[in-house]
N, C-alpha and C positions, 0 to 999 in steps of 0.2 A: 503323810499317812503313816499309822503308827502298827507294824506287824507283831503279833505277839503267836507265839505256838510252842507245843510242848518240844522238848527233842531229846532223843537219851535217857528219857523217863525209864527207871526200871523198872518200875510198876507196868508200864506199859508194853515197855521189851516182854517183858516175861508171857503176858497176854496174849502176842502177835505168838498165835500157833499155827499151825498147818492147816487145823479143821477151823479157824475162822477166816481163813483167807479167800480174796474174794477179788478181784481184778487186781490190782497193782497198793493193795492195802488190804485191811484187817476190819470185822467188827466183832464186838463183845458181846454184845447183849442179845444171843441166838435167839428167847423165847420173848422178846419184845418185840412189838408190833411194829414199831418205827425202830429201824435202826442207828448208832450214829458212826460212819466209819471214820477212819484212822490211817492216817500213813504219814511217817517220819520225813518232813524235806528240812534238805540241810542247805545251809547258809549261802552255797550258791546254786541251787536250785530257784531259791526264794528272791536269790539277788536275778538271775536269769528271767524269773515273771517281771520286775520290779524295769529295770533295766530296759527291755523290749521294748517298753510301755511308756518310755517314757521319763523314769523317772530314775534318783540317782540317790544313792544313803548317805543320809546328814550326820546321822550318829548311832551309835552301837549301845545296847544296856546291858552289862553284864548279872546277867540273874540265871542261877546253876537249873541248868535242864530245862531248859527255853533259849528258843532267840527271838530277840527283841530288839528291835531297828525302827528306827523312823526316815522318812526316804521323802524326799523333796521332788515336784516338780520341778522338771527339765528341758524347757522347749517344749516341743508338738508332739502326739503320740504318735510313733510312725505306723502302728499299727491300728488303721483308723478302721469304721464299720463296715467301710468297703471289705477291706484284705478279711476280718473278721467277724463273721455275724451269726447266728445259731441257724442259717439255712446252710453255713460252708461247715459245722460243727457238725449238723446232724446228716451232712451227706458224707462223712468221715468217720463219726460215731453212731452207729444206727441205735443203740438200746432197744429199748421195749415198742414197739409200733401200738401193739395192742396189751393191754395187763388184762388178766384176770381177775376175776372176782373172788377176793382171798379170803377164804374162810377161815379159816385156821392161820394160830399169831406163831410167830418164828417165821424162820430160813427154810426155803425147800432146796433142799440139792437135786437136781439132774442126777436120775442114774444113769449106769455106762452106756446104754443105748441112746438117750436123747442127749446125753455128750455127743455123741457119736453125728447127730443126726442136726447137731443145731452149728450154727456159725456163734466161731470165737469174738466174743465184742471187745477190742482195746482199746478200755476209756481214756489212752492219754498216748494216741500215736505219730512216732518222732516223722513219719510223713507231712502229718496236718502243721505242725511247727517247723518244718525244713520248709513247708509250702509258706508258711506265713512270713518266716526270715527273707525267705526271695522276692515275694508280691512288696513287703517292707523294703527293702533294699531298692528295688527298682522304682518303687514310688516316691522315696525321698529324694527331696531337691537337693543338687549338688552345690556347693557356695559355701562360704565363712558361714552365712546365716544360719547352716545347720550342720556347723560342727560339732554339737555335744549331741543334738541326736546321731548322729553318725558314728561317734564314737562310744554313744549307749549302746546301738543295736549291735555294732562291730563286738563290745564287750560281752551281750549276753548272746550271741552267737558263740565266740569263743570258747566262754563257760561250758556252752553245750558239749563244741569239739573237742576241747582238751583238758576239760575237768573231768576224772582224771584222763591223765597220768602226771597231769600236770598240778600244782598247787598254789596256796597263798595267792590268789591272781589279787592285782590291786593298779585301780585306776587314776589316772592324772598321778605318779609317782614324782615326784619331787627329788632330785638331787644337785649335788657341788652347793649346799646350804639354802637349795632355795632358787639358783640362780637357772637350773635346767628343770626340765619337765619331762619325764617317758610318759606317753598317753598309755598304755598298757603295760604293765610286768607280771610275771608269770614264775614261779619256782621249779627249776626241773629239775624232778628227785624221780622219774621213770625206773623203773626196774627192767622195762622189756619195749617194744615197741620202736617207734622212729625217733622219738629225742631219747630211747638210751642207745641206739645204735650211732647219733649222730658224735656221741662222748666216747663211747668204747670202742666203736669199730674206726667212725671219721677220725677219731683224735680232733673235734672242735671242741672247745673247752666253751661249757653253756651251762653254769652254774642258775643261770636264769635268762629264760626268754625273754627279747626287749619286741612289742610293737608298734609299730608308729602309723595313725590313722591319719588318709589325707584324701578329705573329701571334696578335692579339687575342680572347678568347675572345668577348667583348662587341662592342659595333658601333667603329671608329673614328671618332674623332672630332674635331673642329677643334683640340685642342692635339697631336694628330699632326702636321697642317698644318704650325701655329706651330714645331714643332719643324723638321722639314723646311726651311721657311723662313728659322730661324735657322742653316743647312749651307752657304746659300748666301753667298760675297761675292766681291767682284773680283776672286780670286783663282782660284775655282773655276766662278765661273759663278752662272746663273741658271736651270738646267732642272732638273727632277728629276723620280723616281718614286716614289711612294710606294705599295709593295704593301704589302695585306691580304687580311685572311680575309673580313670578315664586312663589311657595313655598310649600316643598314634606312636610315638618313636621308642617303640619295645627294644627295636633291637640296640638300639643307640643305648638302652638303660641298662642292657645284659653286658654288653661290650664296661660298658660303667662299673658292674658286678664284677667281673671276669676279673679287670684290675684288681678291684677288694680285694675279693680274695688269695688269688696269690700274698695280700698282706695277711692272712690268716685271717681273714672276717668273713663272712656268711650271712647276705641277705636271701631271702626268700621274698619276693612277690608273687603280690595275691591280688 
């Protein structure tokens, strides 16, 4: 599937004013009958639809003030019609039940009293996508067989959590020429929050987040660790996460932790 959309347009920047703003975007064209709206999504918002669903970017087109990506199927959609369908949309987004018969072409505003008197509609709320990440996550089968869905949704969930503070996120990361693989990496350049407090105040040195997805049908276990462990070096850091599915011997795997870090490393499970 081939994405194409404007981004950074100054033409369009400039447009986006206050008096065309309209739920979580913009339109222009007030005295036109049909409108067309407008909102800027950036490259991992786009990858977060993309990703969810299924699918995973093959390649990138560099063209000034757009982005443009072509994105491959990936296994199964984990987000199939069950978890999402316009009866679980329009009981989350109500819109219009009833329109009017609109005689007149333009935008009406609400004045301050039917502000006052109407409920606020948000056509894109992070509810209905936390709902959908969960019913997804529980519905996918645990196994090798759907490890890159696993590790798709695990990725545009992430996107959602920690883009920002976090940056440059990149998947399937390749290191030692080839020879290793991080399922996740992540740039931590935070200024305020929990990874800059884990640099400034911890003293752990996490020049970049490493996480390692293990969609184990069985329990995880301490050579998941060991492998995590071997993601980390001076280069990248010393923090990481290590998601799974499953795991009965928690305390056997913190006991496992506790070690690490006294060597100065720092996993986080999730």
């Amino acid at each position: 599937m081939l994405w194409f959309t404007i981004h950074r347009d100054k033409h369009n920047i400039d447009r986006c004013t206050d008096g065309v703003k309209i739920g979580d975007g913009h339109y222009f064209k007030s005295k036109n009958r049909f409108q067309t709206f407008y909102r800027d999504l950036d490259q991992n918002e786009i990858d977060c639809i993309f990703y969810s669903n299924g699918f995973r970017e093959e390649k990138k087109y560099p063209i000034p003030h757009n982005i443009v990506k072509k994105y491959k199927k990936i296994g199964e959609n984990p987000i199939t019609s069950e978890i999402l369908n316009a009866e679980i949309v329009r009981g989350r987004v109500k819109g219009d039940e009833v329109l009017e018969n609109k005689q007149d072409v333009g935008v009406r505003k609400l004045k301050h009293e039917e502000v006052q008197n109407s409920q606020v509609n948000d056509p894109n709320p992070d509810s209905l996508r936390e709902e959908l990440f969960i019913k997804a996550l529980k519905a996918l089968p645990r196994g090798k067989g759907y490890d890159k869905e696993y590790e798709n949704l695990i990725y545009a969930i992430l996107l959602k959590l920690f883009i920002p503070p976090l940056e440059r996120p990149k998947i399937e990361y390749y290191t030692d020429e080839g020879e290793s693989r991080i399922d996740i990496l992540m740039r931590n350049k935070a200024g305020e929050g929990f990874f800059n407090s884990v640099t400034q105040q911890n003293r752990i040195y996490a020049p970049y987040i490493i996480i390692e997805c293990k969609n184990y049908f069985n329990n995880v276990d301490n050579p998941a660790l060991a492998q995590i462990m071997e993601r980390f070096g001076d280069d990248r850091g010393v923090l990481g996460f290590l998601v799974y599915r499953k795991s009965i011997k928690k305390d056997e795997l913190f006991k496992q932790y506790v070690t690490r870090k006294n060597k100065k490393k720092s996993i986080l499970s999730l």
